[in-house]
MIKOL-120432 format. One record per residue: residue number from 1; residue in one letter; x, y, z of N, C-alpha, C in turn. Coordinates in Angstrom, 1 decimal, decimal comma, always signed. Example, Ala and Ser with C-alpha at 12.3 -4.5 7.8 and 13.67 -1.06 7.14 Angstrom:
2
LOVEX resi resn   n_px   n_py   n_pz  ca_px  ca_py  ca_pz   c_px   c_py   c_pz
LOVEX    1    A  +13,2   -5,7   +7,8  +12,3   -4,5   +7,8  +13,2   -3,3   +7,8
LOVEX    2    S  +12,8   -2,2   +7,1  +13,7   -1,1   +7,1  +12,9   +0,0   +7,9
***
This chain:
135
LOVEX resi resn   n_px   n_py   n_pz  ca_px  ca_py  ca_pz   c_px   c_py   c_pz
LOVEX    1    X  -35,2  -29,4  +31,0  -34,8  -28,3  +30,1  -33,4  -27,8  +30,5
LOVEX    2    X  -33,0  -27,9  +32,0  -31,8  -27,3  +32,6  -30,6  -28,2  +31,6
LOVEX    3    X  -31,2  -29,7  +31,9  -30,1  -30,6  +31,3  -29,8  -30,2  +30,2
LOVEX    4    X  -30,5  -29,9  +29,2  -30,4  -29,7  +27,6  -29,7  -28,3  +27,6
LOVEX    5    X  -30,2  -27,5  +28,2  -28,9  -26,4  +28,2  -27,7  -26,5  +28,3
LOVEX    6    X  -27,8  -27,1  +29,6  -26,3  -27,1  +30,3  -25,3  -28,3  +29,3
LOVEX    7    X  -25,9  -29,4  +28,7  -25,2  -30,5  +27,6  -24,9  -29,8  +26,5
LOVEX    8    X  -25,7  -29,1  +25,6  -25,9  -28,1  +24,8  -24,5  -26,9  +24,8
LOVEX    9    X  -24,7  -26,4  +26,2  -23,2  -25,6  +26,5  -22,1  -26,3  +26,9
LOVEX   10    X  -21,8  -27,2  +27,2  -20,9  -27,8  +27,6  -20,3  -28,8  +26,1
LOVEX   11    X  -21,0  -29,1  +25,3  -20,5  -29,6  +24,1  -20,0  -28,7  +23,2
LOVEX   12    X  -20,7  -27,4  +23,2  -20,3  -26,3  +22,7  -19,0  -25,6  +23,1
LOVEX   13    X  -18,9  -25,8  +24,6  -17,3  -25,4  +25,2  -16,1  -26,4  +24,7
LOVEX   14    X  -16,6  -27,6  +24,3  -15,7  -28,4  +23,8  -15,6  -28,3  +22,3
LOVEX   15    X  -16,2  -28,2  +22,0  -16,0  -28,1  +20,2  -15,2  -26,8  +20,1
LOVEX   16    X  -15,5  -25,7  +20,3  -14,9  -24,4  +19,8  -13,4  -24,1  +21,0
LOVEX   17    X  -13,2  -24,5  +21,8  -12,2  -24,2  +23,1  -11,3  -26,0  +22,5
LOVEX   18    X  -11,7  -26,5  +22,0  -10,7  -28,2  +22,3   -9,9  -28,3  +20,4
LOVEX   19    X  -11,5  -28,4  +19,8  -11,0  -29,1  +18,6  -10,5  -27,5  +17,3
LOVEX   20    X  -11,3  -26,4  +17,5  -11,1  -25,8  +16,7  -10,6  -24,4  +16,9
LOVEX   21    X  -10,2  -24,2  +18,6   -9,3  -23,0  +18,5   -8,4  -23,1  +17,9
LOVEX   22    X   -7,2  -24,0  +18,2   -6,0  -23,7  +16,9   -6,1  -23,6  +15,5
LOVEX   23    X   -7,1  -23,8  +14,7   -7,4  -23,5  +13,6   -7,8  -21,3  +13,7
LOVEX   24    X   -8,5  -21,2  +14,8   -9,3  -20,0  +14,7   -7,6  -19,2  +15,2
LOVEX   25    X   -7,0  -19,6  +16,0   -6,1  -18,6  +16,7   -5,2  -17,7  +15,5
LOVEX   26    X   -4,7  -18,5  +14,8   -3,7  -17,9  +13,6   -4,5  -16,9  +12,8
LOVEX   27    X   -5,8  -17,1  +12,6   -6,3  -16,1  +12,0   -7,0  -15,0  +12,8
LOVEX   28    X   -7,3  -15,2  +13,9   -7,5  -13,8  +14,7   -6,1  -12,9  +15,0
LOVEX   29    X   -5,1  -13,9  +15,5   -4,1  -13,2  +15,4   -3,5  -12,0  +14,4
LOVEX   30    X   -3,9  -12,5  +12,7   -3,7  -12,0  +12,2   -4,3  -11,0  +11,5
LOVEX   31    X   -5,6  -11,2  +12,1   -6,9  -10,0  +12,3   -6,1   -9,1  +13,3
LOVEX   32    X   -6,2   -9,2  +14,2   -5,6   -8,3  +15,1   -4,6   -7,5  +14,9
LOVEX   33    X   -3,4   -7,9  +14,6   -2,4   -7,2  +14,0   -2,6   -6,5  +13,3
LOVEX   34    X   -3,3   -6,9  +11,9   -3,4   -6,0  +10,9   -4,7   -5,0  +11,1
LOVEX   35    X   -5,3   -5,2  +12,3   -6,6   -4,1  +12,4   -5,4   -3,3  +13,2
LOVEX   36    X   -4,5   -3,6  +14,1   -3,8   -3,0  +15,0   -3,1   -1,6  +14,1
LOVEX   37    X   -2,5   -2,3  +12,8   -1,3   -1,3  +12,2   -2,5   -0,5  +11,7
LOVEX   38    X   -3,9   -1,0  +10,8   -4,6   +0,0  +10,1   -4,4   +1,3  +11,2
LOVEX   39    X   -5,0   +1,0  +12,4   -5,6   +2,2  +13,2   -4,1   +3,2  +13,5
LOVEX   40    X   -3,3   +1,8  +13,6   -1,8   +3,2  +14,1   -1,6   +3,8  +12,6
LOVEX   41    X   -1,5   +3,6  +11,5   -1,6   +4,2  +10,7   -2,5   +5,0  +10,2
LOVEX   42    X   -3,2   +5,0  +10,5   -4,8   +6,2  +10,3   -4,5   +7,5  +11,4
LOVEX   43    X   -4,0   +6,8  +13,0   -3,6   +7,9  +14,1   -2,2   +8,5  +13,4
LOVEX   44    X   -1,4   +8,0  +12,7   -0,1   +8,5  +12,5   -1,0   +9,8  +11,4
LOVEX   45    X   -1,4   +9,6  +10,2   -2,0  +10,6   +9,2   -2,9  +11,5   +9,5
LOVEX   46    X   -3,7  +11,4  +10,6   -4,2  +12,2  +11,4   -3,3  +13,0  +12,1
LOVEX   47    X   -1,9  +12,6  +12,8   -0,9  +13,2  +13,5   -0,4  +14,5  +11,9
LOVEX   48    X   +0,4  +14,2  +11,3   +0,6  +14,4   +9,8   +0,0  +15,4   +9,8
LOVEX   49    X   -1,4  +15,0   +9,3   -2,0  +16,4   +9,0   -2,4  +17,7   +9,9
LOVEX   50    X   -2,4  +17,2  +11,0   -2,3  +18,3  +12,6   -1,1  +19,1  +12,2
LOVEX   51    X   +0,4  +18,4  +12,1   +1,4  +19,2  +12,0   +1,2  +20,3  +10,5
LOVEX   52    X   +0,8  +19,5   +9,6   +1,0  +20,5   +8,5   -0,5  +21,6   +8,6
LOVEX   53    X   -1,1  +21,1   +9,5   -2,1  +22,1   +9,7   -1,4  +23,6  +11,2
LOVEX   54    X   -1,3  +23,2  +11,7   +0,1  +23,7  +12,7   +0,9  +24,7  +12,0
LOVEX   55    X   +1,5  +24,3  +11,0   +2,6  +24,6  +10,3   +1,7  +25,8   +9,6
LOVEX   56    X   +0,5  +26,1   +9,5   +0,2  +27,0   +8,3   -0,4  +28,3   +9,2
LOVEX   57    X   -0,1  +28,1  +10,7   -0,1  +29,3  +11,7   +0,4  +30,5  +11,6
LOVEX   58    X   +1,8  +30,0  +11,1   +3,1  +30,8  +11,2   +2,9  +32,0   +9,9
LOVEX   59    X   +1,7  +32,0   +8,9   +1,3  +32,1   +7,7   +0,6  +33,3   +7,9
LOVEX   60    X   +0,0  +33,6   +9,0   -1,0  +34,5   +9,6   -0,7  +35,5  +10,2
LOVEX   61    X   -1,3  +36,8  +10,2   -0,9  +37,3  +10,9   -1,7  +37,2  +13,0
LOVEX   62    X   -2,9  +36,8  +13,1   -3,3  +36,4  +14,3   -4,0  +34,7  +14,3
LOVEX   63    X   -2,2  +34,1  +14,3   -2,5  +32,9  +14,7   -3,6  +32,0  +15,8
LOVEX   64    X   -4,2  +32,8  +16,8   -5,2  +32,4  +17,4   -6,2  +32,3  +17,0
LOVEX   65    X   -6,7  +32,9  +16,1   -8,0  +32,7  +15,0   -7,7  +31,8  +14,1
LOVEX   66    X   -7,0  +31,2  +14,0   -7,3  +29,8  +12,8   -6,5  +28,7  +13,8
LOVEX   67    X   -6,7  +28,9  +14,8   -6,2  +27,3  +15,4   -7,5  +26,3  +14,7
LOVEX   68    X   -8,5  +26,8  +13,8   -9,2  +25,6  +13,5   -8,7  +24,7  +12,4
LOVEX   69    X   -7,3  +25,4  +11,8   -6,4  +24,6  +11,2   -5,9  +23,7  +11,4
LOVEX   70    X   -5,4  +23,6  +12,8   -5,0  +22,2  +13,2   -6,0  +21,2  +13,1
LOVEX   71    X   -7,1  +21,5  +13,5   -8,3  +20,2  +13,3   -8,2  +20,0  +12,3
LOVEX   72    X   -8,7  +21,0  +11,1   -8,6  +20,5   +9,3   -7,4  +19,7   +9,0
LOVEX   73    X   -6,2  +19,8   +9,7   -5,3  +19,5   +8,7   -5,5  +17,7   +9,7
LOVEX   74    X   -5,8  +17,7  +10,6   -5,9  +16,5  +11,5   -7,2  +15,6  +10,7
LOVEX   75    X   -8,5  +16,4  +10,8   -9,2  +15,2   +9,7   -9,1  +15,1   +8,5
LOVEX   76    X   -8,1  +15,9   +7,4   -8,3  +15,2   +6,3   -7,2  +14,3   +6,5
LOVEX   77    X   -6,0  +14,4   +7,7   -5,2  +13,3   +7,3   -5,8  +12,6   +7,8
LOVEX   78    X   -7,0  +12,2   +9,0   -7,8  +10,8   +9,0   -8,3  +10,0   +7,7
LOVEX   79    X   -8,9  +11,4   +7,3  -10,0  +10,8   +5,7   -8,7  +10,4   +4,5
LOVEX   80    X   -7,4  +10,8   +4,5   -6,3  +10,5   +3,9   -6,1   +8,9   +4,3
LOVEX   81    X   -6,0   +8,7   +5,2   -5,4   +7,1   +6,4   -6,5   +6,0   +6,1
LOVEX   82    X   -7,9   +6,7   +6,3   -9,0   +6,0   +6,2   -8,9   +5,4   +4,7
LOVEX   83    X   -8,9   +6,4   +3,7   -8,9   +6,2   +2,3   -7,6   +5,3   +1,9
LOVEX   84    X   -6,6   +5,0   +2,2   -5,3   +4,4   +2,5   -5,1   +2,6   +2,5
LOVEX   85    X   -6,0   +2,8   +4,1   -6,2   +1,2   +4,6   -6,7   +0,5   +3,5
LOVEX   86    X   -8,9   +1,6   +3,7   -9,4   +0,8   +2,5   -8,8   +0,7   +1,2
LOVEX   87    X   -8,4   +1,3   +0,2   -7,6   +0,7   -0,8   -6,6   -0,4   -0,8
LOVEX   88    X   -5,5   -0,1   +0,2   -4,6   -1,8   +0,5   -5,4   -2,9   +0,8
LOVEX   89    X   -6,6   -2,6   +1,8   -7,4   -3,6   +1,8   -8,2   -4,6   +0,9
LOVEX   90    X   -8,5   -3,6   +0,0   -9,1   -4,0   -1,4   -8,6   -4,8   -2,3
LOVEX   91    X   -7,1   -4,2   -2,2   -6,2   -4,7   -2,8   -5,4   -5,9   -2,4
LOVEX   92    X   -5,3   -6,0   -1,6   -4,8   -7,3   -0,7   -5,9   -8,3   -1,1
LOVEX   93    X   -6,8   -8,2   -1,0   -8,2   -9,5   -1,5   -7,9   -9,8   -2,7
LOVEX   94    X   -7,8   -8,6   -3,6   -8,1   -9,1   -5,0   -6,8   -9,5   -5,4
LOVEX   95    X   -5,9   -9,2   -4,8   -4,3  -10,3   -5,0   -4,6  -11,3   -4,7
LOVEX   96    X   -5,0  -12,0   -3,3   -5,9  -13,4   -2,8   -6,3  -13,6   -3,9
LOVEX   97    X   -7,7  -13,3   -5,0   -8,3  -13,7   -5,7   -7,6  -14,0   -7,2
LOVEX   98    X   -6,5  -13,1   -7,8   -5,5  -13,2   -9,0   -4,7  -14,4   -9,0
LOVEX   99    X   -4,0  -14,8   -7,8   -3,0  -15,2   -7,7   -3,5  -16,9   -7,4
LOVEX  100    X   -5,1  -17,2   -7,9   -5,2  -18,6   -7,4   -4,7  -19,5   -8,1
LOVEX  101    X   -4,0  -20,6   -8,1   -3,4  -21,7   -8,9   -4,5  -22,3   -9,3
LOVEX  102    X   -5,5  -22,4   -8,7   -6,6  -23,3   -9,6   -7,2  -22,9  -10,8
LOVEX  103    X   -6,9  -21,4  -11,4   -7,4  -20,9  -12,6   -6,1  -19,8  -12,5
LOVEX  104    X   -5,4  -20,4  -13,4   -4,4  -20,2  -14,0   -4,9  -19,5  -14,9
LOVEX  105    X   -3,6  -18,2  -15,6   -3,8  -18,1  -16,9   -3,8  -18,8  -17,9
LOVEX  106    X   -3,4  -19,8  -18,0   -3,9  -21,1  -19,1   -5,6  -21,1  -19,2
LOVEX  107    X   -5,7  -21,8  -18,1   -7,2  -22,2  -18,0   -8,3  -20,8  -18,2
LOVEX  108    X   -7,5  -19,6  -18,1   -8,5  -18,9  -17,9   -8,9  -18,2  -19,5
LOVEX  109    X   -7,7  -18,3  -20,5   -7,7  -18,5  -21,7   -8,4  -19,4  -22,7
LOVEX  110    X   -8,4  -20,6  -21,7   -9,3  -21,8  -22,7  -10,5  -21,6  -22,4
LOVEX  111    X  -11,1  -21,2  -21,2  -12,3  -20,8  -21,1  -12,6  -19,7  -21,7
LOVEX  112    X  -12,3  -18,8  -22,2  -12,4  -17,4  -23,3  -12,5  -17,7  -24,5
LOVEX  113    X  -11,8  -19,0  -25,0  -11,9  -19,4  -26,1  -13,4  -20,1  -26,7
LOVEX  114    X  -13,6  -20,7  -25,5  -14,7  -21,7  -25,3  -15,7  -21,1  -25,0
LOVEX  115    X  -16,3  -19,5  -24,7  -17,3  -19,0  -24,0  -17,3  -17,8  -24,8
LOVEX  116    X  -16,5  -17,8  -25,7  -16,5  -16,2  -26,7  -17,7  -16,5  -27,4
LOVEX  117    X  -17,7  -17,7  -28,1  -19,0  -18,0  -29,4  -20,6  -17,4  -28,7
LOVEX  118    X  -20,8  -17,6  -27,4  -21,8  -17,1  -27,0  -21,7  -15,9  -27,0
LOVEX  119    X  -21,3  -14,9  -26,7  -20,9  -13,3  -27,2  -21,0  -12,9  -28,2
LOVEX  120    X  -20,9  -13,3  -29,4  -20,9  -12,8  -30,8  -22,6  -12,5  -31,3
LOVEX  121    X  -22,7  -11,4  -31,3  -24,0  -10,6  -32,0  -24,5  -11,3  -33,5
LOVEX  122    X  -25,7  -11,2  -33,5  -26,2  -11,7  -34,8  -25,9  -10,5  -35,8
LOVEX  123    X  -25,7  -11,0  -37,1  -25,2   -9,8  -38,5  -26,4   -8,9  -38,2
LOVEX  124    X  -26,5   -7,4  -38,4  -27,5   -7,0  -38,9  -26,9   -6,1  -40,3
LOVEX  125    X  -28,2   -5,8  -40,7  -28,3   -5,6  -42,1  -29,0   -4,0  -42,2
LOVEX  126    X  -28,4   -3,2  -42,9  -29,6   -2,1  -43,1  -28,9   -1,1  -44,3
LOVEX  127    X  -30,3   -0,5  -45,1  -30,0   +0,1  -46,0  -31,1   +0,0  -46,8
LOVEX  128    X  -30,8   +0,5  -48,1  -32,1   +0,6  -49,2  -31,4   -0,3  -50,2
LOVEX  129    X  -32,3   -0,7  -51,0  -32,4   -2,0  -52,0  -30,9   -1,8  -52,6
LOVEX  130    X  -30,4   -0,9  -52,9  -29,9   -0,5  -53,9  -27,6   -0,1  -53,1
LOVEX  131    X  -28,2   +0,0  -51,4  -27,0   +0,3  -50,8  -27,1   -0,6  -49,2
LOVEX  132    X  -26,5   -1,9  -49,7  -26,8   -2,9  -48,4  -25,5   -3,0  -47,2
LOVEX  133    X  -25,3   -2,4  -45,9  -24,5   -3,1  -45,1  -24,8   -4,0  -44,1
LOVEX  134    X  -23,6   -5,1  -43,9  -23,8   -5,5  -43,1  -22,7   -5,8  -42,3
LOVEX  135    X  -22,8   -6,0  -40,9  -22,3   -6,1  -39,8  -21,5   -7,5  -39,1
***
């Protein structure tokens, strides 16, 4: 049973470390990065709204009673940063998905053309003998 482990792991160290890290590296890499800037960007909007929560001290007359401004103005610029990423992120995919050459806007036209006829509602009819519409 040791053997089968230990062959088992050791082919496994070869497959994922030999044949297919360079495939994986460029895309961690580029995970990383871009998880890297989300979060400095979420800490920068969180910074942001600290200041402008700061800034609304000067507004008061006993600024020590609302230092809980600075927190407010610090998490809605998180929930700002947070709401930010996710949208570019979203948006970044569905560019990936718009922009594929294999379904062009040609093709995506002939198939509209070709898939409309199933869409079209049967006529209905209604009224009295005498006042007929139809649809």
């Amino acid at each position: 049973m040791k053997k089968i482990i230990c062959v088992f792991l050791s082919l496994n160290f070869f497959l994922v470390s030999g044949v297919l890290s360079p495939v994986w590296a460029q895309e961690d890499e580029d995970l990383i990065k871009s998880t890297q800037n989300d979060i400095i960007l979420i800490g920068v909007a969180g910074a942001a709204g600290a200041v402008l929560g700061l800034s609304t001290l000067s507004f008061v007359e006993k600024p020590s009673k609302h230092i809980s401004n600075i927190w407010t103005g610090a998490a809605i610029g998180v929930i700002a940063g947070v709401i930010f990423v996710a949208y570019n992120s979203a948006q970044k995919n569905s560019e990936d998905l718009q922009s594929s050459k294999e379904f062009n806007s040609f093709e995506r036209v002939a198939w509209h053309s070709e898939n409309t006829s199933d869409l079209t509602l049967p006529s209905v009819q209604f009224g009295t003998q005498i006042w007929q519409l139809s649809f």
